[in-house]
N, C-alpha and C positions, 0 to 999 in steps of 0.2 A: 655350504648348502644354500640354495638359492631360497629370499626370503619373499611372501609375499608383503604388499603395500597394500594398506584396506584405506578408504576414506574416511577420514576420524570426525569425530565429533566437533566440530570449531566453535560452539556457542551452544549455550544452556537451552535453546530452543529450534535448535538444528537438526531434519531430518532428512536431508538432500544435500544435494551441493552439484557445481557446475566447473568442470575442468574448464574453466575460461582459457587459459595457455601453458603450455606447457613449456619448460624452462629447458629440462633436458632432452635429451634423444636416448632410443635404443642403440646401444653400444659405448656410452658416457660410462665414464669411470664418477662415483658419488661416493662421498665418507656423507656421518652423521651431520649432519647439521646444515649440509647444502640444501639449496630450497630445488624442490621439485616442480613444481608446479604454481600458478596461481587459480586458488578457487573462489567463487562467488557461491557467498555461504547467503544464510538468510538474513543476515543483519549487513554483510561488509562482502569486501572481496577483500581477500587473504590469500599471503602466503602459506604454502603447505612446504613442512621441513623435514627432510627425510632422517631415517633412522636406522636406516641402514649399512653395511660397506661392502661395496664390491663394483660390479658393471651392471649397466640396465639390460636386462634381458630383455623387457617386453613392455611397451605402455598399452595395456589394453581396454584403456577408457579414452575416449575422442573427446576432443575439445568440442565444448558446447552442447554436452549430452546430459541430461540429467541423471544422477547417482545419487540411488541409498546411501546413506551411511553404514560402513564397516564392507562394503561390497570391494571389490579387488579392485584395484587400478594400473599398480604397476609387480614387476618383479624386478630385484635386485640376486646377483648373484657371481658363480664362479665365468668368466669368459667362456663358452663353448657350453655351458650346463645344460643338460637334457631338463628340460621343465615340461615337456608335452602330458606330463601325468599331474602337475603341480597342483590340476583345478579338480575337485572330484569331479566324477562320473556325474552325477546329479544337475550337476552347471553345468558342465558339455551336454546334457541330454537336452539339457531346458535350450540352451543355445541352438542348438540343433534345429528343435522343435518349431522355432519360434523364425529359423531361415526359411525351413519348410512351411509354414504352414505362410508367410510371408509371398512365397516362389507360387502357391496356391490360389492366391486372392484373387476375386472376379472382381471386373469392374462392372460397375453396375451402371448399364446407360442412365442419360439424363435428359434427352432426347422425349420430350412429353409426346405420348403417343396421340394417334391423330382421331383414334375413335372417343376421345374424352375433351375433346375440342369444346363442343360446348359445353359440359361438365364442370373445365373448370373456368372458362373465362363468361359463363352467365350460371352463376348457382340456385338463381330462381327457376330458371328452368328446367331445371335436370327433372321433377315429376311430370312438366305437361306439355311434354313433347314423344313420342313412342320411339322404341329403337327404331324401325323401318324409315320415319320420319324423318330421323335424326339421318342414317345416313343416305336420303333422297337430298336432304339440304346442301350437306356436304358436300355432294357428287356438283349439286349444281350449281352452288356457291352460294343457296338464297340465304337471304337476311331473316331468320324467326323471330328476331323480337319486334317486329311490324305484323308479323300473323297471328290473327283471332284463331283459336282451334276454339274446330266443332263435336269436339269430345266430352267426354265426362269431366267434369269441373275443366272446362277449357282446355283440353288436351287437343295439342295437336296430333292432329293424325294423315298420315299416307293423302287423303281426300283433300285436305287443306293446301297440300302444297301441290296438286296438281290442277286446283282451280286457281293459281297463281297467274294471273295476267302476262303472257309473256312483255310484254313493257315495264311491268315489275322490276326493280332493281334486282338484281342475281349474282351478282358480285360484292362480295363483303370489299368494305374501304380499308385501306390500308391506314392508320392513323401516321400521321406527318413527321417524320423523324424529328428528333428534339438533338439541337446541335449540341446540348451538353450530355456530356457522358458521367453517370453515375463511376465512383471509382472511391477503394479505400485501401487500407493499406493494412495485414493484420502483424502483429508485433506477438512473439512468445515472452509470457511472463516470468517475469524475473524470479530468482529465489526471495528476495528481499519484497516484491509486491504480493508472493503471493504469503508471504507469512505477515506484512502489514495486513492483506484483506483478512485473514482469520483471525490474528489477534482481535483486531477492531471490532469483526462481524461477532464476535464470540464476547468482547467487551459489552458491545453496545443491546445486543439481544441475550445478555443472562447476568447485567449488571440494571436496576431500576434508576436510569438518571434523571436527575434533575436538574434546573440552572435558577443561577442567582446572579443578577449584573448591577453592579454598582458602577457610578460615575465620579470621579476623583480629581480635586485641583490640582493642577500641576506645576500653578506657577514656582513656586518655590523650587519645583526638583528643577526646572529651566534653569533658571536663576545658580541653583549648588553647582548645576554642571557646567555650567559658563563659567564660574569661578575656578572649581576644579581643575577643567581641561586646560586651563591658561598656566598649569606652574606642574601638571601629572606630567611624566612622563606613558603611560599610558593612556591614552583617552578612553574615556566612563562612557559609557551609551546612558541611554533613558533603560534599556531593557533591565544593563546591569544595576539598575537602582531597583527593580521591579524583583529583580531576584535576590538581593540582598533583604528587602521589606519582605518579602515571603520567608526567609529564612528565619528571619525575627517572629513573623506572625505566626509561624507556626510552632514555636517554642511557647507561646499561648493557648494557643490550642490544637493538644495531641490528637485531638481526634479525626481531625484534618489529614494528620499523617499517618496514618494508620491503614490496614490493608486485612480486606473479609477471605479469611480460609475456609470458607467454608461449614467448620463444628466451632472455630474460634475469630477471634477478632483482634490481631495485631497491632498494639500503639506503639509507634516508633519512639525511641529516646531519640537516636542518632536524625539527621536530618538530609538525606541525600534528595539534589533536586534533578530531577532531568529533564533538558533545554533540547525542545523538540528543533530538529535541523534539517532543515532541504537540502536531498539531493538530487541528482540530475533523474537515479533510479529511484524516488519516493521520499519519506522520512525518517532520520536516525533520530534517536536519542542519549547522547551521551548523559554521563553523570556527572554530578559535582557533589564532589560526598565530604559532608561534615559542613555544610556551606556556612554556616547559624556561628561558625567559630573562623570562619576567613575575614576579612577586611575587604568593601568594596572593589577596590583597586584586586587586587589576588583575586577576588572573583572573573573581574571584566579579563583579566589576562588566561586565567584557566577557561576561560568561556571563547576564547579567541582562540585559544589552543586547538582545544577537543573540534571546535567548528570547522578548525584548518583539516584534520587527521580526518574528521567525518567527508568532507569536502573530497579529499583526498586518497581516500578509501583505507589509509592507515590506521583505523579504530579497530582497540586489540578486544576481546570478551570483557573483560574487567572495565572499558570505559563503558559499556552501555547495562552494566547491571547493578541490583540493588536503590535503581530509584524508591523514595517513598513519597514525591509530589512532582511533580508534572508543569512546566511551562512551557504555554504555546504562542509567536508572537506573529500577528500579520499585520502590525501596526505602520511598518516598513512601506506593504503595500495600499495603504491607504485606508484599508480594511475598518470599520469606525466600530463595529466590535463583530462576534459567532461566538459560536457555541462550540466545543472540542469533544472528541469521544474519550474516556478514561481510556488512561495508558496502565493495564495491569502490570503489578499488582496495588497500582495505586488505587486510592476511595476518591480523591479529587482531581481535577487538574484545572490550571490557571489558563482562560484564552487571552491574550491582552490587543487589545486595540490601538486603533492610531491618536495621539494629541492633537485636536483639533484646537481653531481660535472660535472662540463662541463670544456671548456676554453671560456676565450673570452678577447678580446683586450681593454689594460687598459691603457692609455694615449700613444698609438702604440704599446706597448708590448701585448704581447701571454701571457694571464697571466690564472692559474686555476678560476675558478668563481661558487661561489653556486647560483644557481637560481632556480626561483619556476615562475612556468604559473599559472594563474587567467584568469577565461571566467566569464562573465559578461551576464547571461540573462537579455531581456530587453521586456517589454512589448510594441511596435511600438506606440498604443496606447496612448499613454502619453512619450514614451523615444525614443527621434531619435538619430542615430547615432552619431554626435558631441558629446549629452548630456554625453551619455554612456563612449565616450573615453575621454572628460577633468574628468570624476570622476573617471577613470585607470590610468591616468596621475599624478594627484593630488596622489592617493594611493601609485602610485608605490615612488615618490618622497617621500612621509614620512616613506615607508619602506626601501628605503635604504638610508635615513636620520634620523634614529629610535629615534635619541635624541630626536626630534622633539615630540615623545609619550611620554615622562617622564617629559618633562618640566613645 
């Protein structure tokens, strides 16, 4: 018996999806477990794995169409199977409907009609000038915005344009062609932008933010990771020391990590952080969960991992859920500090900026200093300002006391 294939649910926040390509063909013999398809969910593009056995009857979603979730895609079944009744009534009618009323559609010209001439390219005009007027001008080319009318409140009228001087100009100018040509280009949005833009938009207009930016020495963390890298088989970024220090700071203060439902207010025990990542379609966030109990080095490797998988559109549901704090880094780009939108269900998230070479005064001397800025979004909600700067306080101290992460 021939089965249908509905497009399933690929992530906890998924209500589309996009048959990016298709793997097999109509008349492919498929057991359980071959991939079907791959789809562009809201978070990744993924593999879709079938679960069926038999021959592909039918793929009847096209690559690069947008799909509900749970809507049919393919059928699986006996070779030769009669499936022309498989879909109800209901879906052949709507299909139907929707060819015809398609096969129906007028085009509507765009051709700007020539009795609204000056209507729309002089909109002061359009009261003090009369219809008759308006198309004497027309007919003869004159130019109105040089004619006085002698009407009520300056209307022009019929009389005005026939006391026109024949030496009058009577020819509208053509304006001089512009050798550049306006031109763009429009792109359809992704699953993955358009569920960035609603989380965010829905984060940042029904979460009350606010920011806190501290500035941090950094000579030291230089210094640990010059030593480090010279004998790690892994080499430490600056990031992964920023993520390790969070991991610490926030086991000081739970409230930092914590997430507003609404009638209640969640403080996390556990510590999951997620390391916001570029890709080519917007930004992922994998997770790194339990960080607070990993070892620097296991971090910077796990964080090189997920960024390769992210990169690579291989990130499965499970790497990008259950964040409870947030980092964002454009220190890379030069970036000297911003401000970041809360990533729910988080209350904060970390922006980190670039280490600049500054000076600054070291037990009264002028001395050079590398420093780096941290803003702190905070959800008002659940994080009031004190919370927010003892857990910048607490950070900054174990970054430029870095022993403090290896110990």
């Amino acid at each position: 018996m021939a089965e249908v294939i509905k497009l399933p649910k690929m992530s906890d926040t998924m209500e589309e999806g996009v048959i990016v390509k298709w793997i097999v063909k109509t008349g492919d013999t498929v057991k359980p477990g071959d991939i079907l398809a791959e789809v562009e969910t809201d978070k990744a593009t993924m593999e879709l794995e079938n679960f069926a056995k038999g021959t592909v009857l039918l793929l009847k979603a096209e690559e690069g169409v947008t799909i509900p979730v749970n809507e049919p895609i393919a059928v699986v079944g006996n070779p030769g199977e009669d499936i022309s009744n498989i879909f109800s009534e209901k879906s052949n009618l709507a299909l139907l409907n929707t060819k015809e009323n398609a096969s129906t559609v007028k085009i509507k010209s765009t051709e700007p009609e020539q009795k609204d001439f000056f209507l729309e390219n002089d909109e002061k005009q359009r009261l003090k000038i009369s219809p008759l007027a308006r198309k004497i001008a027309v007919e003869r080319g004159i130019e109105i915005s040089k004619i006085e009318g002698s009407g009520d409140n300056g209307r022009i009228i019929k009389r005005d344009l026939e006391l026109i001087n024949s030496n009058s100009p009577k020819t509208i100018s053509k304006p001089s062609e512009n050798k550049w040509n306006e031109s763009f280009k429009d792109v359809p949005v992704s699953q993955m932008r358009k569920t960035i833009a609603a989380r965010l938009a829905e984060s940042k207009f029904s979460s009350p933010h606010f920011y806190l930016t501290m500035e941090i020495n950094m000579d030291k963390v230089y210094d640990a990771r010059d030593k480090i890298n010279k004998f790690a088989e892994t080499k430490i970024s600056f990031n992964d020391f920023v993520v390790k220090a969070c991991a610490i700071a926030l086991q000081k203060h739970p409230t930092i990590n914590s997430s507003w439902l609404g009638n209640k207010i969640r403080y996390n025990n556990h510590i999951h952080l997620g390391i916001a990542v570029s890709v080519d379609e917007g930004l992922l966030v994998p997770v790194v969960r339990f960080a607070n109990h990993k070892s620097i080095s296991d971090l910077s490797i796990e964080i090189k991992d997920l960024s390769l998988k992210a990169k690579n559109k291989k990130l499965q549901p499970a790497d990008w859920q259950g964040n409870t704090f947030t980092i964002s880094s454009l220190g890379m780009f030069g970036i000297e500090e911003f401000t970041a939108i809360i990533n729910p269900p988080d209350s904060c998230i970390l922006a980190v900026g670039a280490i600049k070479d500054t000076v600054g005064i070291i037990n009264g001397e002028i001395k050079p200093v590398k420093t780096m800025k941290v803003t702190l979004s905070c959800d008002h909600r659940v994080v009031d300002g004190v919370s927010g700067a003892k857990f910048l306080n607490t950070l900054k101290e174990i970054l430029e006391e870095p022993v403090i992460l290896i110990a």
